[in-house]
DSSP file (Angstrom, degrees, kcal/mol; ACC not computed):
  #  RESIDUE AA STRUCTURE BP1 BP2  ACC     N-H-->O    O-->H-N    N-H-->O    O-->H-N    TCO  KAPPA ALPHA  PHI   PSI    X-CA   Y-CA   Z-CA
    1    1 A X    >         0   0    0      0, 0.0     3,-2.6     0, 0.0     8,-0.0   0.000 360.0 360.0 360.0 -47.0   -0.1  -11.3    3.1
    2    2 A X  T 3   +     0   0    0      1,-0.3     7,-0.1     7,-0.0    66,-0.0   0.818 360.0  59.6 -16.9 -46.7    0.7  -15.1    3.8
    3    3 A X  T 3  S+     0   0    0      2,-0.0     2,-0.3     0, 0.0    -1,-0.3   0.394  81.6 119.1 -81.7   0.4   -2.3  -15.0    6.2
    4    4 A X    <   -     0   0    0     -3,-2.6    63,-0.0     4,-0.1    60,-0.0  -0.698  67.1-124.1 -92.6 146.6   -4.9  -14.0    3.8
    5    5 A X     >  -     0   0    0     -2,-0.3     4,-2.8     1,-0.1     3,-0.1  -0.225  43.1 -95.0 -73.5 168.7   -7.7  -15.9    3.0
    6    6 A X  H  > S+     0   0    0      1,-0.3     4,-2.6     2,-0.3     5,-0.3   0.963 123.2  42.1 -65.6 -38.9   -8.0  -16.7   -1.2
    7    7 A X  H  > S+     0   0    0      1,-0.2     4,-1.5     2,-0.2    -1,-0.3   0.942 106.0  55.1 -82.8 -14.0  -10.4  -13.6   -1.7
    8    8 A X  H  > S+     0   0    0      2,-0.2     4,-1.2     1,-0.2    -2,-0.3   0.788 109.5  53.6 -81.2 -29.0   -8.7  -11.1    0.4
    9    9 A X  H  X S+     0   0    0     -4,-2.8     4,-0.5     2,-0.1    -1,-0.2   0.899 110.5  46.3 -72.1 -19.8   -5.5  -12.1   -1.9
   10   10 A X  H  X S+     0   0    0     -4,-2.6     4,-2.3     2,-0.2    -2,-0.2   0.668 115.6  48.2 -78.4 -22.0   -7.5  -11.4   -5.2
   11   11 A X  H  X S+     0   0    0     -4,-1.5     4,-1.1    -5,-0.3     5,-0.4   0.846 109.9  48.3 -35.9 -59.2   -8.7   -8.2   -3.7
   12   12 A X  H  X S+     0   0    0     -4,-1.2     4,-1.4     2,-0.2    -2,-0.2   0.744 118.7  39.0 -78.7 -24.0   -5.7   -7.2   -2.7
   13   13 A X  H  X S+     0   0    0     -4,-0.5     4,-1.3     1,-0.2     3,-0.5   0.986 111.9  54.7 -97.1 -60.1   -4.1   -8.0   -6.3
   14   14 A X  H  X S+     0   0    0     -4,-2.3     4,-1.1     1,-0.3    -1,-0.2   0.604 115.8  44.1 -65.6 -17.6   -7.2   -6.7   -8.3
   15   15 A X  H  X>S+     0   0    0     -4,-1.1     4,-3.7     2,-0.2     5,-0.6   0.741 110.0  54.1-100.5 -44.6   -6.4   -3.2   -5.9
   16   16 A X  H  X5S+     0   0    0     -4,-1.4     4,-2.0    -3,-0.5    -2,-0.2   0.904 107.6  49.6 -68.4 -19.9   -2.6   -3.4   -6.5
   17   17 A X  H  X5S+     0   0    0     -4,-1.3     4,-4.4     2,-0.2    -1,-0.2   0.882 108.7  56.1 -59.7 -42.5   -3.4   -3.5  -10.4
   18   18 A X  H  <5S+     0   0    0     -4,-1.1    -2,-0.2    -5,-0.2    -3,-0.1   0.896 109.1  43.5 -50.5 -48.9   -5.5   -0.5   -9.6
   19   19 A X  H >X5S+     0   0    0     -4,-3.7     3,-1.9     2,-0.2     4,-1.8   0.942 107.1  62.1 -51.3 -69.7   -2.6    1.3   -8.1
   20   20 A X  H 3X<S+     0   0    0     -4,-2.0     4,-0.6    -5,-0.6    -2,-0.2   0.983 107.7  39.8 -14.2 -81.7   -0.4    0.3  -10.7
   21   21 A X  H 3< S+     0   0    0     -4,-4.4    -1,-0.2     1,-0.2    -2,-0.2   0.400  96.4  71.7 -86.5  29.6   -2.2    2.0  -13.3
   22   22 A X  H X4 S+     0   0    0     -3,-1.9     3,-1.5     2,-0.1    -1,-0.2   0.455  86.3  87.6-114.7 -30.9   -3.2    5.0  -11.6
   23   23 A X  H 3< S+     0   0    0     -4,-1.8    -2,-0.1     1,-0.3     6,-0.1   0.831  87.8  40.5  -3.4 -62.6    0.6    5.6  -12.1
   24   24 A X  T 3< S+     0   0    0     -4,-0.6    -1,-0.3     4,-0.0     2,-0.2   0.445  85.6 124.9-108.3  -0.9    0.6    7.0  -15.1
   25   25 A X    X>  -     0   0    0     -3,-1.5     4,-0.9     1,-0.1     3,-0.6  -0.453  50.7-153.5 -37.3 111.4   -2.8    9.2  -14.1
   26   26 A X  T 34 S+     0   0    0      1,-0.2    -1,-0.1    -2,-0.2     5,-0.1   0.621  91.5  58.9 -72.3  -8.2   -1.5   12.9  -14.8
   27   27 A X  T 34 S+     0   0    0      1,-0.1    -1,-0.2     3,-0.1    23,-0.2   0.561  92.4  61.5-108.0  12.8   -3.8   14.1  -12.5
   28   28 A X  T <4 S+     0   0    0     -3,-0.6     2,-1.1     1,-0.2    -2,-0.2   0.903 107.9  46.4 -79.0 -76.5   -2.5   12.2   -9.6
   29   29 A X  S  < S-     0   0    0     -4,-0.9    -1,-0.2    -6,-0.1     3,-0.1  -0.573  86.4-156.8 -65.8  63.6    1.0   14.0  -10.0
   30   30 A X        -     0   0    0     -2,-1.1     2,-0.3    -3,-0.2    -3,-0.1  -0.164  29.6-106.7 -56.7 144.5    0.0   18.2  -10.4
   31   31 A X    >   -     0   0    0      1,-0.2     3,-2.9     2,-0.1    -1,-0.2  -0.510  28.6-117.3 -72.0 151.8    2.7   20.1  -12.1
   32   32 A X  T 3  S+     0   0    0     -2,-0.3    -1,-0.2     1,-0.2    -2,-0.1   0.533 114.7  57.9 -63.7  -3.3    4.4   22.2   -9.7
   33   33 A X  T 3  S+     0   0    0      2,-0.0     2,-0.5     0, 0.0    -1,-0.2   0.027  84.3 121.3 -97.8  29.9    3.5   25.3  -11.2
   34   34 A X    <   -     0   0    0     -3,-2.9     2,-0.4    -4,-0.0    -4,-0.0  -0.709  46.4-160.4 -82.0 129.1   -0.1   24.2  -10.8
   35   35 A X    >   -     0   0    0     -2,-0.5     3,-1.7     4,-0.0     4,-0.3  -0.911  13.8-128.0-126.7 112.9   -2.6   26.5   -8.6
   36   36 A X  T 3  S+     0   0    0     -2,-0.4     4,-0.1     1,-0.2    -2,-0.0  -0.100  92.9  27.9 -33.7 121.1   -5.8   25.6   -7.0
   37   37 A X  T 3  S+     0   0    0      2,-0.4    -1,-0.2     3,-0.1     3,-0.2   0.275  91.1  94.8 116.5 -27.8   -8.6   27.6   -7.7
   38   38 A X  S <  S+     0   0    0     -3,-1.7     2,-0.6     1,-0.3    -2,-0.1   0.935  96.2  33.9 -88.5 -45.6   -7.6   28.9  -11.5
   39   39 A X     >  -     0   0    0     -4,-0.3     4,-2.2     1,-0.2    -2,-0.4  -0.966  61.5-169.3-108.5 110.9   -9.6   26.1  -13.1
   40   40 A X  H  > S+     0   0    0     -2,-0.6     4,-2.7     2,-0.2    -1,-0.2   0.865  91.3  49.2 -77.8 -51.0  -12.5   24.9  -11.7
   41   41 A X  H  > S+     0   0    0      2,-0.2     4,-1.7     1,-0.2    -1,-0.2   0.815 110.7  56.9 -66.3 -48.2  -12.8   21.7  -14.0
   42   42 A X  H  > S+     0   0    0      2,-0.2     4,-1.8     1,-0.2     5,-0.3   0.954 102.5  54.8 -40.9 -62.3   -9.0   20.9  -13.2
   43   43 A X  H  X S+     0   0    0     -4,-2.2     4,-2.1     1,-0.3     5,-0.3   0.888 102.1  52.7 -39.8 -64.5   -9.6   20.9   -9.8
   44   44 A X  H >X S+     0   0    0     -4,-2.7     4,-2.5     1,-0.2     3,-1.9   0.842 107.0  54.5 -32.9 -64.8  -12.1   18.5  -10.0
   45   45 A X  H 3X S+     0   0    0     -4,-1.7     4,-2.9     1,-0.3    -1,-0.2   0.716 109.1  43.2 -21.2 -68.1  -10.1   16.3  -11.8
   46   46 A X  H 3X S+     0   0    0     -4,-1.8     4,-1.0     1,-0.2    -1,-0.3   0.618 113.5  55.9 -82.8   4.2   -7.1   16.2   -9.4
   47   47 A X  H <X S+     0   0    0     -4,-2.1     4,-2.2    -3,-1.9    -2,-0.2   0.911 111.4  43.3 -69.3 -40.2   -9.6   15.9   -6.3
   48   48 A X  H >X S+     0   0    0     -4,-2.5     4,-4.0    -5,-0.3     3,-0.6   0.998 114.2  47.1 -59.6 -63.6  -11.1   13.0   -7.8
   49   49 A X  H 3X S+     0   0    0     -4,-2.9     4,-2.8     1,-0.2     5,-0.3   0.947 115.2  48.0 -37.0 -42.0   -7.9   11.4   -8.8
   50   50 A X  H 3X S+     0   0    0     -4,-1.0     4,-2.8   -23,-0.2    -1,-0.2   0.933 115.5  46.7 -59.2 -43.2   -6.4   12.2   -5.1
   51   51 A X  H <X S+     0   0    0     -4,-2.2     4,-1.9    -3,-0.6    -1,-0.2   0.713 108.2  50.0 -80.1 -35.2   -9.5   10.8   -3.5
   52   52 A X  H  X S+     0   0    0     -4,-4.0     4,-2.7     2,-0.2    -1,-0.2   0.737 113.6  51.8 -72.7 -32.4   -9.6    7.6   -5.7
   53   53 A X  H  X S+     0   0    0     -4,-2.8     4,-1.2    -5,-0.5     5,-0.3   0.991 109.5  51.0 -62.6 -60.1   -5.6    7.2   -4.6
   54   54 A X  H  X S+     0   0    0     -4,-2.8     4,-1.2    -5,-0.3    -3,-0.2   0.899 108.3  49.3 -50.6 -76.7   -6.6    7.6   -1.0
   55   55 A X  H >X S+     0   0    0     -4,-1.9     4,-2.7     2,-0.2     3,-0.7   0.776 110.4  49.1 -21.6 -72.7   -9.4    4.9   -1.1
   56   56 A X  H 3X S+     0   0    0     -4,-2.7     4,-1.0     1,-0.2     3,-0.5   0.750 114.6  43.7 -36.1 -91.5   -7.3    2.4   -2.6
   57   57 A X  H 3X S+     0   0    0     -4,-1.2     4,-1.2     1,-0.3    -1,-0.2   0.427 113.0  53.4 -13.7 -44.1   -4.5    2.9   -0.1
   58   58 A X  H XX S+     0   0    0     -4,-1.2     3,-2.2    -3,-0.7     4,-1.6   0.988 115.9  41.1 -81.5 -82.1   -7.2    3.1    2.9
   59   59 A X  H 3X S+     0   0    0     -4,-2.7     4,-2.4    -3,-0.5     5,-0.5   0.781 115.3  52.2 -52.2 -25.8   -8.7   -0.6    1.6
   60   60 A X  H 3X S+     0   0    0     -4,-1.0     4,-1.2    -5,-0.3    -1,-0.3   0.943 107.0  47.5 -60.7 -40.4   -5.5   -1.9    1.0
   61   61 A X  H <X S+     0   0    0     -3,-2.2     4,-0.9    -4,-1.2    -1,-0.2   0.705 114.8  48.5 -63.8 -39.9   -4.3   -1.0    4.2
   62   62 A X  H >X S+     0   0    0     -4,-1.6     4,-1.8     1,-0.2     3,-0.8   0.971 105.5  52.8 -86.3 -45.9   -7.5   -2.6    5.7
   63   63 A X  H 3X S+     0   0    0     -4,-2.4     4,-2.5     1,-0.2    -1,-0.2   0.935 111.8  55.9 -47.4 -45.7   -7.4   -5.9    3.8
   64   64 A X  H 3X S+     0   0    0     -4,-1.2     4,-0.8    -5,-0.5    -2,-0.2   0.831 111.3  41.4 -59.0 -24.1   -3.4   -5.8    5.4
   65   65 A X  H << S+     0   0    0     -4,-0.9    -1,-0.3    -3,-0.8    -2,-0.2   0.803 108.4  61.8-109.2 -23.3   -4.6   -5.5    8.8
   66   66 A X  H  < S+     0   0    0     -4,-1.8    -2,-0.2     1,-0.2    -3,-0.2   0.688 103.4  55.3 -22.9 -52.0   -7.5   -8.2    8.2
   67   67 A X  H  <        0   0    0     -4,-2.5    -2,-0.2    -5,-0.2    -1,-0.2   0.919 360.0 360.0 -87.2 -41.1   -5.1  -10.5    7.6
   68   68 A X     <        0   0    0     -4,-0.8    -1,-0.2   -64,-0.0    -2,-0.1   0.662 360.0 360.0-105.3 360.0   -2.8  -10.6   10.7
């Protein structure tokens, strides 16, 4: 991280905020007696969430690998 240029650390912080508060996203975390398929609307919900997780994680990753 040392190795990043000023905006790839404000990236990287504005993403780690992101992360942060996707924490407490319920739809991030399914209950375990949750099944795919009974609610259509649900679904959507935790795909999006899952999908928004993944991104971040993906660009973070890439900013990380940018840098060294």
């Amino acid at each position: 991280m040392w190795k990043m240029t000023l905006k790839q650390r404000r990236r990287h912080g504005e993403l780690m905020g992101q992360l942060e508060g996707m924490r407490n996203n319920a739809y991030l975390w399914p209950p375990e007696d949750y099944a795919p398929g009974d609610n259509e609307e649900e679904d959507e919900k935790y795909q999006k969430a899952q999908e928004t997780f993944q991104s971040l994680v993906q660009e973070l990753h890439q900013l990380e690998q940018d840098a060294t």
